[in-house]
C-alpha positions in Angstrom: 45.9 -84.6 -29.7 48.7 -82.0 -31.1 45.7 -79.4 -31.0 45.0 -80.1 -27.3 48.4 -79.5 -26.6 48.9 -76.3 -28.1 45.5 -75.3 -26.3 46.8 -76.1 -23.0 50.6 -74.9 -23.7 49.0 -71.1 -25.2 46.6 -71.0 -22.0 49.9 -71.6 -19.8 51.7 -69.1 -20.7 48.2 -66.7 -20.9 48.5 -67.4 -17.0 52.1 -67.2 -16.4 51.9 -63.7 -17.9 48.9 -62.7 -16.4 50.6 -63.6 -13.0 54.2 -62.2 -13.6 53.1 -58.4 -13.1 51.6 -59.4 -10.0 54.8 -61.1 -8.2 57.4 -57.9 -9.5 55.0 -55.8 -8.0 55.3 -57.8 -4.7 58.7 -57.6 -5.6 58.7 -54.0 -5.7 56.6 -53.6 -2.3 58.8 -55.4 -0.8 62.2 -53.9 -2.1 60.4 -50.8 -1.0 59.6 -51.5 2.5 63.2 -53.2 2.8 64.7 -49.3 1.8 62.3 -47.9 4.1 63.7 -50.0 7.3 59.9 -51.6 7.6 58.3 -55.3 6.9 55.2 -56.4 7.5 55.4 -57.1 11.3 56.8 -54.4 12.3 53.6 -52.2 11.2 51.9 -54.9 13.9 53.6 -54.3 17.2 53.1 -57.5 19.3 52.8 -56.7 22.7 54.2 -59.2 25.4 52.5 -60.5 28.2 54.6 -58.0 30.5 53.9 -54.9 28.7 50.7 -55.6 28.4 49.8 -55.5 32.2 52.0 -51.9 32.1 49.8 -51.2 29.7 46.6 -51.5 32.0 48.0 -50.5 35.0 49.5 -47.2 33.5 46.3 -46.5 32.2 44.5 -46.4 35.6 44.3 -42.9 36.9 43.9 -44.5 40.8 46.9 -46.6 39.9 48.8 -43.7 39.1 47.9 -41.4 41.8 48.8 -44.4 44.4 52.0 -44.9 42.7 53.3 -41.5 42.5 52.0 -41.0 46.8 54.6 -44.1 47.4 56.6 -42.5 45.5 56.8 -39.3 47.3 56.5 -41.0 50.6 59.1 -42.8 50.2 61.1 -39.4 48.8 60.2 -37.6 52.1 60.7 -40.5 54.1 64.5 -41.3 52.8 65.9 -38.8 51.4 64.1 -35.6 53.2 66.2 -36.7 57.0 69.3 -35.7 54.7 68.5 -31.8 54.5 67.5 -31.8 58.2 69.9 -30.7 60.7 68.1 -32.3 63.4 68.0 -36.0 62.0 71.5 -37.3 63.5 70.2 -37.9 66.6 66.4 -39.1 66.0 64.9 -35.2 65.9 66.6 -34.1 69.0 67.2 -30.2 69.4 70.7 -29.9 70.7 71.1 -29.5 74.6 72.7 -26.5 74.3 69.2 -24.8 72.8 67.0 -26.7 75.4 68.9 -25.4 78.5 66.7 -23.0 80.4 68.1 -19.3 80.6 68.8 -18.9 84.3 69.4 -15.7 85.7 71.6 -15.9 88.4 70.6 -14.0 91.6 70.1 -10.6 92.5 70.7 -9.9 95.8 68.4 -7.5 97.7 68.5 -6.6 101.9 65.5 -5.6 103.4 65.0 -4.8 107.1 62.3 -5.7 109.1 60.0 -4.1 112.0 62.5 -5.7 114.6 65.3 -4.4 112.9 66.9 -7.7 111.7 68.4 -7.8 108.2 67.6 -10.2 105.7 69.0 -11.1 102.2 67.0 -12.0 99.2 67.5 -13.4 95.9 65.4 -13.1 93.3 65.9 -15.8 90.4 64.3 -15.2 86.7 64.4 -18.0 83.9 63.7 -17.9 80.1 62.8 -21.0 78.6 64.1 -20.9 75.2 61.6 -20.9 72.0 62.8 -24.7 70.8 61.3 -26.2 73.4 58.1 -24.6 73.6 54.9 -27.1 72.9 53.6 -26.4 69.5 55.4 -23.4 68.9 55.7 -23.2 64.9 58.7 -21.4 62.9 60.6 -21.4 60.0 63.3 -23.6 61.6 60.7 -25.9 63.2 57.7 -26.3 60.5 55.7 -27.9 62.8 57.1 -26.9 66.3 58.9 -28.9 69.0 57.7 -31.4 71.7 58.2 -31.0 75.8 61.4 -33.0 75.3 62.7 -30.5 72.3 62.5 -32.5 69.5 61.5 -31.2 65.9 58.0 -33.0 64.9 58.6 -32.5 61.0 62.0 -34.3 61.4 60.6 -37.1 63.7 58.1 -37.3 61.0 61.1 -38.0 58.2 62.0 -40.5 60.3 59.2 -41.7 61.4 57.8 -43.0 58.4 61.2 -44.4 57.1 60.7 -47.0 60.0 57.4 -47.5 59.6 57.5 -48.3 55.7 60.8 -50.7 56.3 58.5 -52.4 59.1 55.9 -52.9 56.5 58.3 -54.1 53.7 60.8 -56.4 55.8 57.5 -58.0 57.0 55.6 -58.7 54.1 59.1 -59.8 52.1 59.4 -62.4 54.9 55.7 -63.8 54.8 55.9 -64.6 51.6 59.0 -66.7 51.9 57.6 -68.9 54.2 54.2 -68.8 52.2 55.3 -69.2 49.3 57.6 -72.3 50.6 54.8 -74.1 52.8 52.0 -73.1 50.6 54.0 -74.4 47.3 54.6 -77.9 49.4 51.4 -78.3 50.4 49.4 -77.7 46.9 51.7 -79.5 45.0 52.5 -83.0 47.3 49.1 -83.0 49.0 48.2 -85.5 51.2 49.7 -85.9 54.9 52.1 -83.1 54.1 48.8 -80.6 52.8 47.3 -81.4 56.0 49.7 -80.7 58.3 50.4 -77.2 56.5 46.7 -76.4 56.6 46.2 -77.3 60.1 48.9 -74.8 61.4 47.0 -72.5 58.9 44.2 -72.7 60.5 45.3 -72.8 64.1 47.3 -69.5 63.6 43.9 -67.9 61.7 42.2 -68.5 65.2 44.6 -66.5 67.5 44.5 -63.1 68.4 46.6 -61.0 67.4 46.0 -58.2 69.7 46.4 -59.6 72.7 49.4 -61.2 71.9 51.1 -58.3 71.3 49.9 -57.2 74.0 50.9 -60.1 76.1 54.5 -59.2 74.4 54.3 -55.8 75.2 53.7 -56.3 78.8 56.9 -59.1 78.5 59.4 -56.7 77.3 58.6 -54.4 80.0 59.2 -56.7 82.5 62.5 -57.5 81.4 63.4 -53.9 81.0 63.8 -54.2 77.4 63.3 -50.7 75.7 65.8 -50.3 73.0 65.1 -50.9 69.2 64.5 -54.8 69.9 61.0 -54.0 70.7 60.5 -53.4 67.0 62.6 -56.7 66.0 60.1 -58.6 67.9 57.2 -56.8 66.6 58.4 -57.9 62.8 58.4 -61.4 64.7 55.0 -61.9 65.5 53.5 -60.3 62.4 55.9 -62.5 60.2 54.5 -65.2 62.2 50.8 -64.9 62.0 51.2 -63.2 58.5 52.1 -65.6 56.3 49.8 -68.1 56.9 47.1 -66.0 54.0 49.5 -66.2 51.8 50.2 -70.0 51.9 46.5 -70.8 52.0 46.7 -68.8 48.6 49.8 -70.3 47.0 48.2 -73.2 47.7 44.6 -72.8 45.9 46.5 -71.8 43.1 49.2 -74.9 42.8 46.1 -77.1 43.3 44.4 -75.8 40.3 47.6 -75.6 38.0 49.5 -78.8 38.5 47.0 -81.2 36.4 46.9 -78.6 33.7 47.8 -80.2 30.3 51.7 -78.3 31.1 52.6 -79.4 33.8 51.9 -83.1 32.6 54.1 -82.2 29.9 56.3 -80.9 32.6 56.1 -84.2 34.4 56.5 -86.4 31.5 59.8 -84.5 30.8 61.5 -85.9 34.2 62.0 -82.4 35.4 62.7 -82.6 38.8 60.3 -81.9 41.6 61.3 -78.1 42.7 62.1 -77.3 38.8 58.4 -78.4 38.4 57.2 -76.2 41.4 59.5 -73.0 40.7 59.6 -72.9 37.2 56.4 -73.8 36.1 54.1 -73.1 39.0 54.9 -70.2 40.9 55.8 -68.2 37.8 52.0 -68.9 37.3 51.3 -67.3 40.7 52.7 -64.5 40.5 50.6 -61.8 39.9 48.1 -63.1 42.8 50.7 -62.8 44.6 52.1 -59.1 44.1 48.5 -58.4 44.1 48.7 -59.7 48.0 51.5 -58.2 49.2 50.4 -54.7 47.6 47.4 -54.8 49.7 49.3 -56.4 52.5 52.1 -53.4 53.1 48.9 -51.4 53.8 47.3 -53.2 56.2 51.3 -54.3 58.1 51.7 -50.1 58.6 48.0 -49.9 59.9 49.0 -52.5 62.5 52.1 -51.1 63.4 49.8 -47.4 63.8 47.6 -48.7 65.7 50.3 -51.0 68.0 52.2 -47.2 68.5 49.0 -45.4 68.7 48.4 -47.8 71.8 51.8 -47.5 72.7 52.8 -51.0 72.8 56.1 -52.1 71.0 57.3 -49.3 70.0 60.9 -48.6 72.2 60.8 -45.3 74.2 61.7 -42.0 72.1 61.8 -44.3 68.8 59.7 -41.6 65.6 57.3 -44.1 64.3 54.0 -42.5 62.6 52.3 -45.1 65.2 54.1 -43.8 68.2 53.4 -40.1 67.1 49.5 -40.2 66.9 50.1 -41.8 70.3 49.8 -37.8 71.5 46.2 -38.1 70.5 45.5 -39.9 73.8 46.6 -36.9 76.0 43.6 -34.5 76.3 45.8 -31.3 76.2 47.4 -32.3 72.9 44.2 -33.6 71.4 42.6 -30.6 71.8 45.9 -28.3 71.9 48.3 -29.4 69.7 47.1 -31.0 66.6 50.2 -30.0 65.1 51.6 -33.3 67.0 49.5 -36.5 66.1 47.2 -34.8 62.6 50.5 -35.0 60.5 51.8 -38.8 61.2 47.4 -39.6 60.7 47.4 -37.8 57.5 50.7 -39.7 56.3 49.2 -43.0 57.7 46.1 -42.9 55.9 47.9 -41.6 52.7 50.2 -45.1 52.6 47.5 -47.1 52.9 45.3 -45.3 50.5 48.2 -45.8 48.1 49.0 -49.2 48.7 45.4 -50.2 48.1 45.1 -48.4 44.7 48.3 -50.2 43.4 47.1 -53.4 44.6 43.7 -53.1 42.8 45.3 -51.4 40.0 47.5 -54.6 39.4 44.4 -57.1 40.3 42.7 -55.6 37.1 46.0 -55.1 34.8 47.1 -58.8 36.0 43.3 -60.1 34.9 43.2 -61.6 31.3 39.3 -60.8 30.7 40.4 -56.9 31.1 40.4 -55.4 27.4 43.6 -54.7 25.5 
């Protein structure tokens, strides 16, 4: 028995030496990496879920280009007005340059076969370079209109309406989406039915002639100031919002019998903690996916509302109103210095808006690769 011990007690230590070298070196490592400032898991950087999409979406050259047009369309839009002399009163040449040069009269007496006397005046005018159609120069990049306003500054301006249009609207259909469309997934029942019925009877109307029914309204009660553009926000809001609740909605039915929101539920959180904290957090990225695309397709409407020259009030600079000069022969064919600018700035912010909002859809996808 005593020589069974001493085996076991020699091949012990035999281990416990064999296996001291090997912990000061860890030791050592360690110490080491501590002087340097490192550990272990800071050589692996652990990306968050955040980043991660930035990640993607910066890595998408489309992404990129449609990011930086906003960018600079919202640069010229915004801030270019403020270098303009003509922007403090909506593009308008002052008076004093628009006045036609009137020669006063020169008078002249002639005499005629029956000897009578007569007095004549002749009358010359200069009309003054400003207010020449399409006349291009270094003070007016793209020329003046009949009424003597500078197109590059009404272009400024233009699309600063025309962008806030598209942003006030789509900020306020997806409150009321987000509201109705959260109630309705998550309660079901009556309640989902009566959301999804107003749904689908706003899906079924026209919008068109709506607004044109609207148009022809605010005409007949002599309403041409910038409240024609308030009601315009209106009736988008109105029959805009009703996508983006039938989405909220497909989502929240999906998520709320997932195994965390029974969690949630067994936790007696209340009902609205349970929808916005847990739910629509969830949402999210569908849903800045959806209004991406949607600012493009709100500033086409409002283009093509202008372009028809419905809504928009009387001497108001939208990019809509602008290309409305296309509809004139002699400026179609004339002047494309008046409606070719607003189109190519038209079809720029929707071209842009559309490569964010499928740059996001794939950085916002979990299947994409890391």
């Amino acid at each position: 028995m005593e020589k069974k011990k001493d085996l076991v007690e020699e091949t012990l230590e035999e281990t416990l030496d064999s296996v001291a070298p090997t912990a000061e070196t860890a030791e050592e490592t360690l110490s080491e990496e501590e002087l340097h400032g490192e550990s272990l898991t800071d050589r692996v950087k652990v990306l968050s879920p955040g980043q991660m999409v930035m990640k993607r979406f910066f890595r998408s050259k489309l992404s990129m280009v449609g990011l930086v047009t906003i960018i600079v369309l919202f640069l010229f839009s915004f801030i270019g007005p403020l270098f303009s002399p003509w922007a403090g009163n909506d593009g308008k040449v002052p008076d004093t340059e628009n006045i036609k040069n009137i020669m006063l009269p020169i008078e002249i007496e002639y005499v005629t076969e029956d000897g009578e006397v007569y007095t004549a005046y002749t009358i010359t005018e200069s009309t003054p370079t400003v207010n020449k159609e399409g006349d291009i120069s270094f003070d007016h990049w793209l020329g003046t209109d009949e009424n003597g306003w500078d197109l590059f500054t009404r272009l400024m301006l233009g699309g600063r309406i025309s962008l806030t249009i598209g942003f006030i609207v789509i900020f306020l259909e997806t409150i009321i989406g987000v509201c109705l469309g959260g109630l309705a997934g998550y309660f079901g029942g009556w309640v989902d039915q009566l959301i999804m019925r107003i749904v689908d009877i706003l899906s079924c109307i026209p919008t068109l002639p709506i607004m044109l029914i609207l148009s022809a309204t605010l005409t007949a009660y002599e309403i041409y100031d910038i409240t024609r553009l308030y009601y315009l926000m209106i009736i988008l809001t109105l029959f805009g919002w009703a996508g983006i609740a039938r989405l909220v909605r497909g989502q929240i039915l999906s998520l709320r019998e997932q195994e965390f929101m029974l969690a949630a539920k067994c936790s007696g959180l209340s009902t609205g903690r349970k929808i916005f904290k847990h739910l629509l957090p969830n949402v999210l990225p569908q849903l800045i996916v959806s209004m991406t695309l949607g600012l493009g397709s709100i500033i086409l409407t409002e283009a093509t509302l202008g372009y028809l020259g419905l809504v928009a009030p009387l001497g108001t600079a939208t990019w809509g109103a602008m290309i409305n000069y296309a509809t004139k022969d002699r400026y179609l064919t004339g002047f494309p210095n008046f409606w070719v600018p607003p189109g190519i700035c038209i079809t720029l912010a929707i071209l842009a808006f559309n490569f964010v909002g499928d740059g996001l859809r794939d950085a916002f996808d979990p299947k994409m690769k890391r």
